[in-house]
N, C-alpha and C positions, 0 to 999 in steps of 0.2 A: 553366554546367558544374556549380556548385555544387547546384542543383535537379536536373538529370539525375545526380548521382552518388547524393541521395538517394533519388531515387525508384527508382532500382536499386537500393538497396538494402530497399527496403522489399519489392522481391519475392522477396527471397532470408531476412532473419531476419524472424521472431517477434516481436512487443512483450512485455511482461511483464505486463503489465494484460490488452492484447487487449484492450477491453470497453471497451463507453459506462460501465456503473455496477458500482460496486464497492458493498460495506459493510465499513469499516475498523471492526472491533472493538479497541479500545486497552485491553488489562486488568492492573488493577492486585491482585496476588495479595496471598491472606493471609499473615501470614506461617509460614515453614517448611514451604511445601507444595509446592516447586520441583518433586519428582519425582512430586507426585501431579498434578499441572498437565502431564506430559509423558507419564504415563500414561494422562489424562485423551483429550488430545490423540492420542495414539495408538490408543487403542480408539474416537474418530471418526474417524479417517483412512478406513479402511472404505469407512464412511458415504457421505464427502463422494466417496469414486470414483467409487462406485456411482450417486448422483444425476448427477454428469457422466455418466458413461458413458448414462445413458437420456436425455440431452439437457435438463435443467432444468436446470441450471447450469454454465459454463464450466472455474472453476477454485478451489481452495483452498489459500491458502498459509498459514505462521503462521511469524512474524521474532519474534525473540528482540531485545529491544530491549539495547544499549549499552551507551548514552551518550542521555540522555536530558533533557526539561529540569528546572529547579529548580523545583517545584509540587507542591502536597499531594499527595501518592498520584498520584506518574508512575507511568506503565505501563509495566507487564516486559514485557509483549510485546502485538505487535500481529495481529491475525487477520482475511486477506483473502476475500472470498466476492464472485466475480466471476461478473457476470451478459454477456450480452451488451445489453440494452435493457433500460429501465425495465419491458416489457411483463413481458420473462423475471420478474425480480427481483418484481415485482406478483404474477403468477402462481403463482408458489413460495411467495410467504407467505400468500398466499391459500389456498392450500392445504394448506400445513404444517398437522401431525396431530401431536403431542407422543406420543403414544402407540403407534401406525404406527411414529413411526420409532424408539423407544425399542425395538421387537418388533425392525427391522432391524436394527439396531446389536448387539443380541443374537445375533443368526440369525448375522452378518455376522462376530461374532469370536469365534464357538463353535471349539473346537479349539485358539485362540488362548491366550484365555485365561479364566479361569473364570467361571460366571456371577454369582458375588457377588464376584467383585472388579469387576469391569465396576460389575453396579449399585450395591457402596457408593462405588467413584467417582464414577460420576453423583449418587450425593447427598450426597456433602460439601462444605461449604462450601470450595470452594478461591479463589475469583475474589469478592475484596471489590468492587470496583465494575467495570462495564462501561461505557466512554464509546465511545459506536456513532454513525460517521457514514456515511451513504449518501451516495458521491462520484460525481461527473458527468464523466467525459472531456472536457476544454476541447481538450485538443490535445497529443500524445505526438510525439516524433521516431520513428522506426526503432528498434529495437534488433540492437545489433551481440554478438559476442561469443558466439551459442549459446543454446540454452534452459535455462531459468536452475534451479541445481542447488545442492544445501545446502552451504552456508557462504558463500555469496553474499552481499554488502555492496549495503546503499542505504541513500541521506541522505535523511530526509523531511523537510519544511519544513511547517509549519501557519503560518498567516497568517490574519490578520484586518482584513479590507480598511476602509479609513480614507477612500477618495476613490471617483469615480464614475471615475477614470479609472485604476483602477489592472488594472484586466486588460487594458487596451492597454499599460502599462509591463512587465507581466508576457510579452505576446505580442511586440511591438516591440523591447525593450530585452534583457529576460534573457534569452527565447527564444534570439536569436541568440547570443548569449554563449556558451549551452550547447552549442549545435551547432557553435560552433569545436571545444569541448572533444570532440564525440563525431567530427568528424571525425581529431582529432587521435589518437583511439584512448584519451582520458583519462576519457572515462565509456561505458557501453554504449545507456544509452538519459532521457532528460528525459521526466517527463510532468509535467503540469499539471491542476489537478480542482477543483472547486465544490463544494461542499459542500452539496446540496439535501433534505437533512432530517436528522436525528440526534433522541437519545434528551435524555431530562431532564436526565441526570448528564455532559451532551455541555459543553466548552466553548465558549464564543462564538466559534470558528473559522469563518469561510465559504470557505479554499481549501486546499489543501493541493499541495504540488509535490513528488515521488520522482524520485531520479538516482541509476539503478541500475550498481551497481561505480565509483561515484566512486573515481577517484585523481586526479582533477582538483587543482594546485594553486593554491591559493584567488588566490595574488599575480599567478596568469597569464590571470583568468576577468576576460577585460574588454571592454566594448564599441567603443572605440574606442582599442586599442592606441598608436598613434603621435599620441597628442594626450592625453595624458595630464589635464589640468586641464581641458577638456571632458568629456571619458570623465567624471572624478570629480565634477562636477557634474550628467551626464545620471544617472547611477546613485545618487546622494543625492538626486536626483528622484523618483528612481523609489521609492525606499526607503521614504521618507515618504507613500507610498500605503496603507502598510502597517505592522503589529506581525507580529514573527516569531519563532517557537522552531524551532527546531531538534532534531533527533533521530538515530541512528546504530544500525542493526538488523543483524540476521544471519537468514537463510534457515537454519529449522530443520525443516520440513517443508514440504510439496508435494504436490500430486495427483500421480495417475501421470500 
């Protein structure tokens, strides 16, 4: 029943990824440039429509980061560019032109707003480092709840796997966990992702997991409920597969 209630649901909502591959841009801003980083952001919105709407790329979000972790130059916010396949994703940087689209971006917010604030945006230094990971779709539940709209919450989890067996405690153990929670109406949707390439300034991370509108509470996320002292020894199993930081963001833009 449990399997058929999901897969009904999966023909009725939306994921919020949608897509095998993602590029999670995590940036850590200079300081005092908060509104030039939003105006920055804004005069690409445009942009990034406009490449979806012609079919090179799915979707573009950017989340205003929390609560974030304790490390040199955490990131204020994070910025999604969703492919559907590694092919899409190849294809597009294969063919990115710095130039082309600097002319679009132009063309794109004439009217808007002027053309020298547009371009001394684009060339101030606003974004002191960029930690860029290319993520892999392992496995996402349904998403419940609607297509997902600003000021939307999700809890990202970064992990760095420690054992060969830890993406079977992540698929076996926690998986289910979260699906009590999304059936219980306490998150909208679990994904799970691999981390198959990233940038220099990237840290030793290889998975990442998002749980979008968590209000899940933490003391009721458990694998086997009515067995308490098993439950807490399968999950401290599971735990030691892995290092984890934690993160807590807001949906401040979106494609159309």
């Amino acid at each position: 029943m449990k399997k058929l209630f999901l897969c009904t649901l999966s023909l009725i909502f939306s994921n919020f990824l949608a897509a095998q591959v993602a590029v999670a841009d995590f940036i850590h801003l200079e300081k005092g440039v908060e509104n030039d980083y939003n105006t920055l952001e804004k005069i690409w919105k445009p942009f990034h429509n406009s490449e979806i709407k012609e079919g090179k790329k799915m979707r573009w979000a950017v989340w205003k980061i929390d609560k974030g972790p304790e490390m040199e130059k955490a990131p204020d916010y994070v910025v999604f560019n969703i492919f559907k396949d590694e092919d899409q994703l190849n294809n597009y940087m294969n063919k990115w032109d710095g130039d082309s689209s600097m002319k679009k971006i132009e063309a794109l917010n004439r009217g808007k707003l002027s053309r020298s604030v547009v371009k001394n945006t684009m060339r101030k230094k606003i974004k002191n480092e960029v930690r860029s990971y290319t993520i892999k779709i392992l496995h996402q539940t349904v998403m419940t709840g609607g297509e997902p709209k600003i000021g939307d919450k999700i809890s990202m989890g970064a992990m760095r796997q420690k054992s060969e067996d830890y993406e079977k405690f992540e698929m076996n153990i926690f998986l289910p966990m979260w699906e009590k929670q999304l059936l219980n109406g306490n998150i909208s949707q679990w994904s799970f992702a691999k981390v198959i390439d990233k940038n220099e300034a990237a840290n030793d991370i290889t998975h990442m997991t998002f749980i979008f509108r968590n209000n899940a509470n933490p003391q009721e996320v458990s694998f086997m409920p009515n067995n308490q002292w098993l439950n807490n020894m399968i999950v401290e199993k599971g735990l030691e597969t892995r290092d984890f930081w934690s993160s807590e963001a807001t949906l401040v833009y979106i494609s159309n």
